[in-house]
Structure formats: structure tokens, C-alpha cells
C-alpha positions as CSV (number, residue, x, y, z in Angstrom):
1,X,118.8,164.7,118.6
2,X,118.8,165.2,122.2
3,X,121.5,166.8,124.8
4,X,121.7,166.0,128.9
5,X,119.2,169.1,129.5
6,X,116.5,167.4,127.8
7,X,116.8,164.7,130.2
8,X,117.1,166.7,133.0
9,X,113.6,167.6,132.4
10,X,112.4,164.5,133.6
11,X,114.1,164.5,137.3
12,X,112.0,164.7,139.9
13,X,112.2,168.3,140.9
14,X,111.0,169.3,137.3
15,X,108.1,167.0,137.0
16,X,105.4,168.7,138.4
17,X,106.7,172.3,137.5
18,X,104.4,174.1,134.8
19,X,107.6,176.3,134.1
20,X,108.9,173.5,132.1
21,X,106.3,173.0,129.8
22,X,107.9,174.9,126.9
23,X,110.9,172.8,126.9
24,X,108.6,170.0,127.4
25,X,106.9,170.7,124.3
26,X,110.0,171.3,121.9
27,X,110.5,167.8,122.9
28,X,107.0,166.9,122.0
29,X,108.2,168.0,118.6
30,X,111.0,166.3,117.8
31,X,109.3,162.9,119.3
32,X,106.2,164.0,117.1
33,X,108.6,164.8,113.7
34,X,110.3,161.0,114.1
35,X,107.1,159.4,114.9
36,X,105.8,160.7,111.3
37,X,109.0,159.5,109.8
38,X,108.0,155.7,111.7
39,X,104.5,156.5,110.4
40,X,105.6,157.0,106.6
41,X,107.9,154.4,106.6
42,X,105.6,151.9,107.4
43,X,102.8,153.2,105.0
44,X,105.6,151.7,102.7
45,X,105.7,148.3,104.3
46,X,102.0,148.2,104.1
47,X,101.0,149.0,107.5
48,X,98.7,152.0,108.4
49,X,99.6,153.2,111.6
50,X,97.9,156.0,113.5
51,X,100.6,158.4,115.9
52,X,100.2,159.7,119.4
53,X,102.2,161.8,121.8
54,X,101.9,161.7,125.5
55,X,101.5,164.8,127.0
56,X,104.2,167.5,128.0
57,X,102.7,169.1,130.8
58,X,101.5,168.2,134.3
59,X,97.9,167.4,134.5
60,X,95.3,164.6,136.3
61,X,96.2,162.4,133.0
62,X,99.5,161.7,134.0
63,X,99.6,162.4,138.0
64,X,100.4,165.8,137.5
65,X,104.5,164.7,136.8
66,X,105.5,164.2,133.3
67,X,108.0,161.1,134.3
68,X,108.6,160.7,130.5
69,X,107.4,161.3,126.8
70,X,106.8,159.2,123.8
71,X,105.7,159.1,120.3
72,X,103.6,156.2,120.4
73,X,102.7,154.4,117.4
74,X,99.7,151.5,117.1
75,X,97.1,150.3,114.5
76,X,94.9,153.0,112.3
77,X,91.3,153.4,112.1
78,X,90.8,151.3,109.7
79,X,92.0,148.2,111.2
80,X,90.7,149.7,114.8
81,X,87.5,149.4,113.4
82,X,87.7,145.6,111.7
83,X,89.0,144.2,115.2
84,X,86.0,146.6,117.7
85,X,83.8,145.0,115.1
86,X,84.7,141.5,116.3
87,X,85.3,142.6,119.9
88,X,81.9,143.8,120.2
89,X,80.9,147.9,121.1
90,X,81.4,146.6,125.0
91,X,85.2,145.2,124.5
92,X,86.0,147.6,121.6
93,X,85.1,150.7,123.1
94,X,88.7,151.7,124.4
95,X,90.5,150.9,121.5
96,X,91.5,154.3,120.9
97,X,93.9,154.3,123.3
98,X,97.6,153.1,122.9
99,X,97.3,151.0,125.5
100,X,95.0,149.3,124.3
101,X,97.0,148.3,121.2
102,X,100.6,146.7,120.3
103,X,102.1,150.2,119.7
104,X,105.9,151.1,118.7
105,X,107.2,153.9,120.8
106,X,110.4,155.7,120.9
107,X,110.2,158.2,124.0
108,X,113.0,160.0,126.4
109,X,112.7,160.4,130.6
110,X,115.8,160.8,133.1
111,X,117.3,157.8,132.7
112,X,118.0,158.1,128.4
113,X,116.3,157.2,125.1
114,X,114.8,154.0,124.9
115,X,112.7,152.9,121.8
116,X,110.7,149.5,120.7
117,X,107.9,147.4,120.5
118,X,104.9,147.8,123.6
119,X,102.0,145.2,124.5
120,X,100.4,146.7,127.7
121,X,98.1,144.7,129.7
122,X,95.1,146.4,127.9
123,X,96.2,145.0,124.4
124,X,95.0,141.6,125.5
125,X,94.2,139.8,122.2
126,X,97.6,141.3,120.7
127,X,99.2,139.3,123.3
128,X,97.1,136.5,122.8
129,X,98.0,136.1,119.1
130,X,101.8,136.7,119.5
131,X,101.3,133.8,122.4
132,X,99.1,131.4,120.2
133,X,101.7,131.8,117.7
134,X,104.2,131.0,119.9
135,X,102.3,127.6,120.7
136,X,103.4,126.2,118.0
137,X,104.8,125.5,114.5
138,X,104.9,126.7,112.4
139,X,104.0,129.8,114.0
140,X,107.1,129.8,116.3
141,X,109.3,129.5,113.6
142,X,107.5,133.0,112.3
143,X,108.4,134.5,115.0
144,X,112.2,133.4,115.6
145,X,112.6,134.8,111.9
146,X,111.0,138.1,112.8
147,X,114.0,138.7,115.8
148,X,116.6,137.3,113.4
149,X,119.4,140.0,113.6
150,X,117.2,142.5,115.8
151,X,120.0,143.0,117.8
152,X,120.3,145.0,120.5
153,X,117.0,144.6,122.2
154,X,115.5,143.3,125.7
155,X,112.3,141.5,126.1
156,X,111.0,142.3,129.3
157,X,108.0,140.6,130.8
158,X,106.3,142.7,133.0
159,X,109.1,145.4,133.5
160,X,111.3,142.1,134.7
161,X,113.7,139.5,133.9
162,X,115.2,140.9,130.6
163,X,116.6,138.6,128.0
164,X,118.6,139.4,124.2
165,X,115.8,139.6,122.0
166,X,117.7,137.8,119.2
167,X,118.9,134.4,121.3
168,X,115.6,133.5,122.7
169,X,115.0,130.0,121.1
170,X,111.7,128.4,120.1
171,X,111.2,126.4,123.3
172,X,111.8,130.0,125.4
173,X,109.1,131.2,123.2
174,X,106.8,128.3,124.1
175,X,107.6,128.4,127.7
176,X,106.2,132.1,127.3
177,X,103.2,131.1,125.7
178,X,102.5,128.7,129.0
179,X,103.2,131.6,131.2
180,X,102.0,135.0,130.2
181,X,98.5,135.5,130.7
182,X,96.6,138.1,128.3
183,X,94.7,140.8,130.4
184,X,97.0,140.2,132.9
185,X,100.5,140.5,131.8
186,X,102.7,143.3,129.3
187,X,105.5,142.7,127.1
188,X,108.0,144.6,126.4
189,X,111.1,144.6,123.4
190,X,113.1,147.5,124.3
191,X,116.3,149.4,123.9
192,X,117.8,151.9,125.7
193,X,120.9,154.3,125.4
194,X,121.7,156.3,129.0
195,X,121.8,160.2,128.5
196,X,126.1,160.7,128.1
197,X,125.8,158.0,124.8
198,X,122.6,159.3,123.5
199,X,123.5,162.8,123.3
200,X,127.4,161.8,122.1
201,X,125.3,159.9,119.3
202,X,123.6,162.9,118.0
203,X,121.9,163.3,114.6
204,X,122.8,159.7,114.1
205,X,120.6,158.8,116.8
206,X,117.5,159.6,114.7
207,X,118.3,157.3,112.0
208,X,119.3,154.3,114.1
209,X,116.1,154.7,116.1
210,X,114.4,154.7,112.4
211,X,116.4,151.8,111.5
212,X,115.6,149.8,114.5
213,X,111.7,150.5,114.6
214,X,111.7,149.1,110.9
215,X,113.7,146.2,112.2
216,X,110.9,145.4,114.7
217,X,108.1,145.1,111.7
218,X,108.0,141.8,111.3
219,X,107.4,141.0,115.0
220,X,104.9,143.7,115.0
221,X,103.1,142.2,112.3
222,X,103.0,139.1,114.0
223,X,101.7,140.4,117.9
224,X,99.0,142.7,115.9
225,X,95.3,140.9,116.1
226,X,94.2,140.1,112.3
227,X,90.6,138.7,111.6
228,X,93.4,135.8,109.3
229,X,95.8,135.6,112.4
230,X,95.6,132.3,115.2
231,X,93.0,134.5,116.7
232,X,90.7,136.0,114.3
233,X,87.9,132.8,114.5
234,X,87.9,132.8,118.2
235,X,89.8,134.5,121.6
């Protein structure tokens, strides 16, 4: 799926260097052709997911260095449009953005693959219904079940302090809940693979990227806002 030059493109000397952009792009493609695989395979599950791709070459956007790329994968129109609704045209309005929405992403930048579930400080009331979950029963229990045998994955608050996923208990997801703030805080679920393992995995590497991302749809479920969710009467 990927070999050590693709990774290469992301050192620091390359970053900002427009002659790059073509190799840039190929990787665009791949990112772009597993993030319609994610997309599809969720259709299936029920959950209409719109699909992005950050952008391969330097420009103001991204600092004029592209650090990293993704396929980045978050809520579709549709249910964009049910939560700006109940946001209001003044909250809503930036909802198009990723960041502004729980998103799956599976991306590539010097230091490997990494792939998983993303709540950036923007997707506040995503946050806030994973956290109001996490409150209390029997919504806690919900979400211990989603991570049951999600293996392999970090929860990371902030960038910091990671943690297995899959042995956080319910009080370490109550203790959460009393000390992430929405708006102010991001979560992360993540999982890497450095660039020697990643390209020694190969094709395979697709389909346990695949694999995991469908893993991660129950959690998802639960962090995306719902008008039926703990936070769909009032934030």
C-alpha cells in the first residue's frame, strides 16, 4: 500500500517543495480509493458518510508544508443539515469542515500510517454526547461495549497521555467525562504502524485498515450528535 519513499515525502526538506506535488497526489489517490471503500462500507452499516482529502500540495491552507495527508471521513449532508438546524445558521455555519465533525481518518506523514476515530476541538457537541454518555449508565456501559475487542488502539487526549483503548474501565470513562471540556479539548483513538512495518505489511495493510475503521463504528455511532442522543433536547 505504501513503501518508505512515500514517507519520505513528508520530511521536512520536502514539505514546502512544489516539485513533490505529483507524488503527493498519487498518494492522494490511494488515501482517496480506501476512503471510498470506508465510505461504502458504512453505507452498509447504515451510516451516510461524506469523504474528504487534505491537500497534497503547499499552499496558505496548510502553512505552505504538507506535514501529512488523510482521507478524512465525518457525517453527510443530510445529517449536517438536521444538527445546523438545531445549532442555529450562527453555530452551524462551519459544519462543512472535518473539524468540525467526529470524522474517521486514515492518513500517512514521516513518522508511518496511523488510522482511527478524530473529535477536534471544533466538533464540540460530538464531544459532548460521547461525554454525557459517559456520565452515566447505562450510557457507559454503551460505550465499554463499543471498545470491546478494538484492540490495538490509543486514546489520546489532547495529543497526550495515551491509554489501550480496549482496558479503559467505566469509572476511567467517567473520570473523562469530569475532565474534558467540549470546545476546548480533542480526542483522539488512534493507531499507528512506523514506516519499516507498514510498508513490510503491504497489500494487507489496506484491509486491516478497512477492518479496523469498521471496528471503530460502534464508538462512532456513539460520539456522533443525534437529535435522539443525551444531547439532542439540549447542549
Amino acid at each position: 500500500m505504501f513503501t518508505r519513499a512515500d514517507f519520505d515525502l513528508y520530511q521536512p526538506r520536502f514539505q514546502s517543495d512544489p516539485e513533490w506535488n505529483g507524488r503527493r497526489l498519487d498518494v492522494r489517490r490511494r488515501l482517496q480509493e480506501l476512503g471510498e471503500r470506508v465510505q461504502a462500507a458504512y453505507a452498509q452499516l447504515g451510516i451516510g458518510l461524506e469523504r474528504r482529502e487534505s491537500i497534497h500540495n503547499p499552499h496558505a491552507v496548510n502553512q505552505n508544508r504538507v506535514r501529512r495527508q488523510r482521507t478524512q471521513l465525518f457525517r453527510d449532508r443530510k445529517a449536517r443539515k438536521a444538527l445546523q438546524s438545531f445549532l442555529g445558521k450562527e453555530l452551524g455555519k462551519d459544519l462543512d469542515s472535518s473539524q468540525n465533525n467526529a470524522h474517521l481518518q486514515a492518513g500517512l506523514d514521516a513518522d508511518g500510517v496511523f488510522w482511527g476515530l478524530r473529535i477536534d476541538p471544533g466538533a464540540w457537541y460530538d464531544l459532548n454526547s460521547l461525554l454525557k454518555r459517559a456520565e452515566d449508565e447505562p450510557g457507559r456501559a454503551q460505550i465499554l461495549a463499543a471498545c470491546r475487542g478494538v484492540s490495538g488502539f490509543q486514546l489520546l487526549v489532547d495529543g497526550r497521555g495515551p491509554r489501550a483503548l480496549e482496558h479503559m474501565s467505566s469509572r476511567d470513562w467517567r473520570d473523562l467525562a469530569g475532565i474534558l471540556q467540549p470546545g476546548k479539548s480533542g480526542l483522539d483513538v488512534i493507531r499507528r504502524l512506523p514506516p519499516a512495518a507498514a510498508e513490510a505489511a503491504g497489500a494487507a495493510l489496506e484491509e486491516q485498515v478497512m477492518e479496523d475503521l469498521l471496528r471503530l463504528s460502534g464508538l462512532f455511532r456513539l460520539a456522533c450528535w443525534t437529535l435522539d442522543g443525551p444531547c439532542g433536547a439540549s447542549l
